[in-house]
N, C-alpha and C positions, 0 to 999 in steps of 0.2 A: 446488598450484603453488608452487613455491620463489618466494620472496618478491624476489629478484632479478631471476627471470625475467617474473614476476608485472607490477612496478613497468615492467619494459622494454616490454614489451605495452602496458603503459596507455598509457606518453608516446608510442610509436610508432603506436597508432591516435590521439591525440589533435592529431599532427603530418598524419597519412595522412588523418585524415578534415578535415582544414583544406584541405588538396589536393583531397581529391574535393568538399569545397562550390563552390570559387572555378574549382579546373578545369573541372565538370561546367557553371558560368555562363558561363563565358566561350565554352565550345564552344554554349551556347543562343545567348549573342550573336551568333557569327559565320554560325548557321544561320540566324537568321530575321532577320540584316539583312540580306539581298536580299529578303526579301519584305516587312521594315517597317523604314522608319526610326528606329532609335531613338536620342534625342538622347545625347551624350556624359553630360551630367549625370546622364540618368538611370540611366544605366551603373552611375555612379558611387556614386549615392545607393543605387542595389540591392545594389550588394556591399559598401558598409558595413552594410548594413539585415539584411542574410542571416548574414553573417557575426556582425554583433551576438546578434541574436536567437536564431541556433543554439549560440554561446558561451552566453549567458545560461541556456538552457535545461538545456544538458552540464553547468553547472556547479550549478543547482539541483538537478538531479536527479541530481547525484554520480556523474558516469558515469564519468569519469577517476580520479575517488578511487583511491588504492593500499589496496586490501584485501589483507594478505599470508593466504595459506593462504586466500583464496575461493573460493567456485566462481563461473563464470560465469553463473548463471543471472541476478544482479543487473545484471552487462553488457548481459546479453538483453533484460530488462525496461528497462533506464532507453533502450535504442536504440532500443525501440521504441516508448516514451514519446516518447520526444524525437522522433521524426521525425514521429509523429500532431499532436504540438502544435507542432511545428515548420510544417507543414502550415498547423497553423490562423493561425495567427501568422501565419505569411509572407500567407497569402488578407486575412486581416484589414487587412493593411498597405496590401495593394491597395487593397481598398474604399475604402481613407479616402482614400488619396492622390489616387484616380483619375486617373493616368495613360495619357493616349488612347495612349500610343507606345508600350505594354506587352500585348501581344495575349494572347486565351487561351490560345491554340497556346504561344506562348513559357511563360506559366507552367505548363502540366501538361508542356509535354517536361521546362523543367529537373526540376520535381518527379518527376516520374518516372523520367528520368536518373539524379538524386541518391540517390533509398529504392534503386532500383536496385545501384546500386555502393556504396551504404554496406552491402544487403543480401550482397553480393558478399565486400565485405573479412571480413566476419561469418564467412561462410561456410569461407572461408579460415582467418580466425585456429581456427575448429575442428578444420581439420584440422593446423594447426600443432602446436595443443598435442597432441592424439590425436599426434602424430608425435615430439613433446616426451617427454609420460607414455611410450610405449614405448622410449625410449631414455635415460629420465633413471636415474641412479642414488645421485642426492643426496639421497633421501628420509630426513629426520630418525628415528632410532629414539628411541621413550618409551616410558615404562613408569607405572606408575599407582597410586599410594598408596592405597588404603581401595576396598574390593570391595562397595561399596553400591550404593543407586540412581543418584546422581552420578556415582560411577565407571563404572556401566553403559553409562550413556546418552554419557559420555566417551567410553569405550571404543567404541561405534557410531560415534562422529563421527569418530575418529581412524581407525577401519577403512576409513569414507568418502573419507577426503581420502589416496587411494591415493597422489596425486600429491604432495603433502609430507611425509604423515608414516606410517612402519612403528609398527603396533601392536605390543609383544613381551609383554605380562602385565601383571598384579596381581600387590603385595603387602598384605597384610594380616594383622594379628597376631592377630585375633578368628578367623581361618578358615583355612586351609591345605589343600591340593588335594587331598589325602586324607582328611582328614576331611570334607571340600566332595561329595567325589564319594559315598564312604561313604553320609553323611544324607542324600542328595538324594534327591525324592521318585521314584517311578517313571515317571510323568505328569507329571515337568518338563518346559519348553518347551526345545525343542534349543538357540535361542538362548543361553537361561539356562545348557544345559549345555554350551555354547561356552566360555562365560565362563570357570565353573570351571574347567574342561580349561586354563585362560589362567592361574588361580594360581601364583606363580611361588615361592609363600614369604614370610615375616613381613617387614615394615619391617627389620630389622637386617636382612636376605638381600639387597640392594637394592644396597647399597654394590657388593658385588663381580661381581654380577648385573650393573650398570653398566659396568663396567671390563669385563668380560672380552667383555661385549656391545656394546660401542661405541654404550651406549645417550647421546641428546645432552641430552633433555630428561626430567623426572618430572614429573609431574602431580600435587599430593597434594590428596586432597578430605578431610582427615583436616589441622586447625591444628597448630601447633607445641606451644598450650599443652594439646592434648587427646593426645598423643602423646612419650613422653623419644625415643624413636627417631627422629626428626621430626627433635626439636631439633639431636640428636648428626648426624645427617645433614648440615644443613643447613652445621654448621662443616664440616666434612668437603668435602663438594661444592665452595668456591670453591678447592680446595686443586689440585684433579681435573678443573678444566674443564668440572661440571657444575652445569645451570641447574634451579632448582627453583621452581615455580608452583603458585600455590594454588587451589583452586576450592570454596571451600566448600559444603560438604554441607545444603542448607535442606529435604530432602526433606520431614521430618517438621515442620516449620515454616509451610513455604510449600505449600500445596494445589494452586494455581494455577500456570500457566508465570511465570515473573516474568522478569524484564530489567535488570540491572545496567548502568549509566553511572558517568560518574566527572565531580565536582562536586571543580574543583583537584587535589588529592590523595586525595580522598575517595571510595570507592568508595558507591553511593547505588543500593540495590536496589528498583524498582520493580513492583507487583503486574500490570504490563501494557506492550505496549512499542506507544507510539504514535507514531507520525511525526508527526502533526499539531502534537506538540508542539514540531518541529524550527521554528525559526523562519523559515527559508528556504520550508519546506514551506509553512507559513499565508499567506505572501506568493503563492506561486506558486498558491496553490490559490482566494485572493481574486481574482488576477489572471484565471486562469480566470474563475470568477464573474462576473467585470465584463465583462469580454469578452463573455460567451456570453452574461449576460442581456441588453445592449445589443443583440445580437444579433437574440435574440428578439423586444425590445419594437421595434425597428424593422422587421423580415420579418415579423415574425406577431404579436403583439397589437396592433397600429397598426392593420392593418385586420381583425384579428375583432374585437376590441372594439365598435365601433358597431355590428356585425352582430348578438351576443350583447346588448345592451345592449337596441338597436331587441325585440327576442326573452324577451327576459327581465322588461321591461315589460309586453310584451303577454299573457305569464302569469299576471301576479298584479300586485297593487300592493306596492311596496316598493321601498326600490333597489339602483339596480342589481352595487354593490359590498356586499359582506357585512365586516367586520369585526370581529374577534372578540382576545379578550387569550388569547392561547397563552404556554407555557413554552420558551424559547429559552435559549439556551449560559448556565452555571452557573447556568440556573432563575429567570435575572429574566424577566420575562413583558415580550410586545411585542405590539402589534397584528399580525395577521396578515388577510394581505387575501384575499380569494375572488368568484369570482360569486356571487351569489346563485341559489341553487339549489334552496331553500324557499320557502314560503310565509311570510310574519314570523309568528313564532310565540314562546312565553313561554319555551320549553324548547330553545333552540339554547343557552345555555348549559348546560345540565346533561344534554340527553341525547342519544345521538351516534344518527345517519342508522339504520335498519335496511331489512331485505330488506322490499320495498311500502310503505316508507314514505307514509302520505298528505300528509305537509307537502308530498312533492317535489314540484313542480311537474311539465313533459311536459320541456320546455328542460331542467330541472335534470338529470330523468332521464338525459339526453343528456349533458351534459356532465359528471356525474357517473363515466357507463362509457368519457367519450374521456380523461378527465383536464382538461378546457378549462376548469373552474372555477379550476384553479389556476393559472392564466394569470396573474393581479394579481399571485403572489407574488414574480415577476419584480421587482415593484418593492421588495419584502420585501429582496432579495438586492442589489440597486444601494444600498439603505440599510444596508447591513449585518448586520440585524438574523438573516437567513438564509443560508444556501448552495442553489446548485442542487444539490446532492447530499446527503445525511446519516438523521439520522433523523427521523422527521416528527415535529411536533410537537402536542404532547393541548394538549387544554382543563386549565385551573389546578386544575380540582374533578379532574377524572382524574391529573392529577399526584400532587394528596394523597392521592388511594385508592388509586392505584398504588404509590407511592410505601413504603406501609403496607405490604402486602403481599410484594411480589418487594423481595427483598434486593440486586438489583443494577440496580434502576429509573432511579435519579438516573445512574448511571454515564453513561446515551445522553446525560447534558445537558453533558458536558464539549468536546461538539464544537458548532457552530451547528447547529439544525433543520434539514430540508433539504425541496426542494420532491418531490425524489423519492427513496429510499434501498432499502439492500440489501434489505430486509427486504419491500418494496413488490413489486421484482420475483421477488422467491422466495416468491408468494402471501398475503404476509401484510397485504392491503392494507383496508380496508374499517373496518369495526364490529371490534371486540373484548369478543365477545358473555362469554367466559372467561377466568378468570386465564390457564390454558393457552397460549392464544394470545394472551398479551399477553407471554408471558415467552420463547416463541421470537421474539417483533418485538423483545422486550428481548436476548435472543442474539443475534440477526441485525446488529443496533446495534452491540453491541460488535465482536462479529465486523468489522465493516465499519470501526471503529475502529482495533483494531489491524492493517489492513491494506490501509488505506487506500495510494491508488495514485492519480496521474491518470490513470492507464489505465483502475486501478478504475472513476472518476466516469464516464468516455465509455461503458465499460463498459454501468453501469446508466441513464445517459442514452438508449443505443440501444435497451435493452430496453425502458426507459421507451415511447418512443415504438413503437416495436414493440407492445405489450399493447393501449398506446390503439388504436393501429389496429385488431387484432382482437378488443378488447372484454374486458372480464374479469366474470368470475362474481361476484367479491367486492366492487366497485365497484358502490356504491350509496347 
């Protein structure tokens, strides 16, 4: 997407969908006041309230952000973020206020109204730009210094973004299209031999390749100080109107995907790229947390609690809350709270639940396969100490043996523990009776790290409660 057209989209849905919050309200107002009175004030109070909280949210979740050369898929994801949490927010604001002049009926039309025709404008800007891409013809031509793994995977990204930028070749002086095609094996992948076929000729071929191609941009994953051609180019290009970008080449360095920011002037390459680290992010994702366990501990642990409690007593003696020192966010250890769901016994520190356990109690058994034991933690996460989402958190002695072993263990403790996490709902929940399966709940962790979403969280919170409902094998 041309970056002009790009930037006009954003501000024009950011204007369009201020219209469809406050239009879609005002047409719920005038519908159901002839069947309820609603005071002027609280008119009032709702469309700052709506208006507030859906700004708030657009702008956390950087939906208007100008991404030049995006694709929409992050459009997609943050509109659908925001109207699920938008959702929740808005329901939330009611509880509290409790306003009698504010009827059910009025909140699910406008909610419904509103996901509606925001889903609508959606739908539309699709086929704008589908109508954009077939008639644009501004698309940037480049071309691409060093025919490595960098430039490869360059080169797929730039074939990708059909809508801003024309691929035209690689140069590079180590390799040339005929010697490329020549050596190559016979059982090369087509891709690969796409590529080649894309050899345009060495770094000095570049220059005139440029001009006579009306190429706008070069890409070089190939430094100035590892290349003279580079250098001599670079004078050359501001003389010609042409723009040259670096991307340096870490193949052989870096094993991992890594993620590049920039710290002032400083470009600062990181071995993972996590949101959580955005500080907007941690705010919005506490705020979550607080909300939703409040949630909780007033709907549903207020009144299981003396139910499980009355139940859990009558099991066995001991009480009725279990507490134990777990490893939470950068590995300082916190109390973490549970039902009791054993019998008290000398080895709840050191050795975790197995299949038939005789400590467990009949109740434990039970609330072991619905999840209701972690009910407490809720108060875990109102104290900070946790999130409702993340990776669950081991006992201090399983930290250290773990810790030994799997070379990327400590990684899961750079986010807070969580009461339910990815790893939980994609089977990995119970005893971790082998390394094995302690180093896919260790993948699953990260995983869920670098791609962490509020979507994500709802995500696994529904399955969460989804499993508990029809029980799991591994819960015990």
């Amino acid at each position: 997407m041309s970056s002009r057209f790009d930037y006009i989209v954003r501000i024009s849905l950011l204007l369009f969908d201020f219209l469809l919050l406050n239009g879609t309200l005002l047409i719920a107002f005038e519908i159901f006041d002839s069947y309820r009175l609603m005071l002027p004030g609280t008119r009032v109070n709702l469309i700052y309230i709506t208006n507030l909280i859906w700004l708030a949210l657009t702008a956390l979740l950087k939906m208007y952000n100008h991404r030049p050369s995006g694709r929409y898929s992050h459009l997609k994801n943050t509109t659908i973020n925001s109207l699920l949490v938008f959702a929740l927010f808005f329901g939330f604001y009611l509880v509290i206020v409790k306003q009698d002049d504010i009827s059910l009926g009025f909140t699910l039309y406008f909610m419904i109204q509103f996901i509606t025709a925001i889903c609508c404008t959606r739908l539309a800007l699709k086929a704008i730009i589908r109508a954009f891409v077939k008639n644009t013809r501004t698309r940037k031509k480049i071309a691409i210094i060093g025919f490595n793994e960098t430039g490869r995977k360059l080169a797929e990204y730039f074939s990708g973004q059909k809508t801003t930028f024309e691929f035209t070749g690689f140069f590079d002086d180590e390799i040339t299209k005929t010697n490329a095609l020549a050596l190559a094996p016979a059982d090369i992948h087509d891709a690969h031999l796409n590529n080649m076929r894309n050899i345009r000729g060495s770094v000095k071929d570049i220059f005139d390749y440029a001009i006579n191609n009306n190429i706008k941009e070069i890409y070089s994953t190939l430094l100035p100080d590892d290349n003279k051609n580079v250098q001599e180019l670079m004078t050359m290009a501001d003389k010609h109107f042409l723009r040259i970008k670096f991307v340096p080449d870490f193949t052989n360095m870096l094993r991992s995907t890594y993620h590049i920011n920039y710290l002032s002037q400083f470009p600062v390459i990181s071995l993972r790229d996590e949101p959580l680290e955005d500080t907007r992010n941690q705010l919005f994702k506490r705020a979550f947390d607080i909300l939703f366990s409040v949630f909780a501990l007033v709907f549903v642990v207020s009144w299981v609690y003396p139910i499980l409690a009355i139940l859990i007593k009558l099991s066995s003696r001991g009480p009725v809350v279990f507490k134990q020192l777990r490893s939470g966010q950068d590995n300082k250890p916190f109390w973490c709270y549970k039902f009791r769901t054993m019998q008290v016994n000398t080895q709840s520190d050191s050795a975790q639940a197995s299949k038939n356990d005789t400590r467990v109690t009949w109740i434990g058994n039970i609330m072991r396969k619905t999840s209701l034991d972690e009910l407490p933690q809720f108060f875990n996460v109102l104290m900070g100490d946790m999130s409702v989402v993340g990776p669950r958190p081991h006992m201090l002695m399983h930290t250290e043996q773990y810790s030994a072993i799997i070379g990327k263990f400590m990684v899961r403790h750079f986010v807070k523990p969580g009461i339910t996490g990815w790893a939980q709902i994609n089977g990995l929940r119970g005893g971790t009776e082998t390394n094995e399966l302690m180093e896919k709940r260790v993948e699953h962790d990260i995983w869920y790290m670098e791609h962490w979403s509020i979507w994500l969280d709802v995500k696994i919170i529904f399955r969460t409660v989804y499993n508990a409902l029809k029980g799991e094998e591994m819960a015990y």
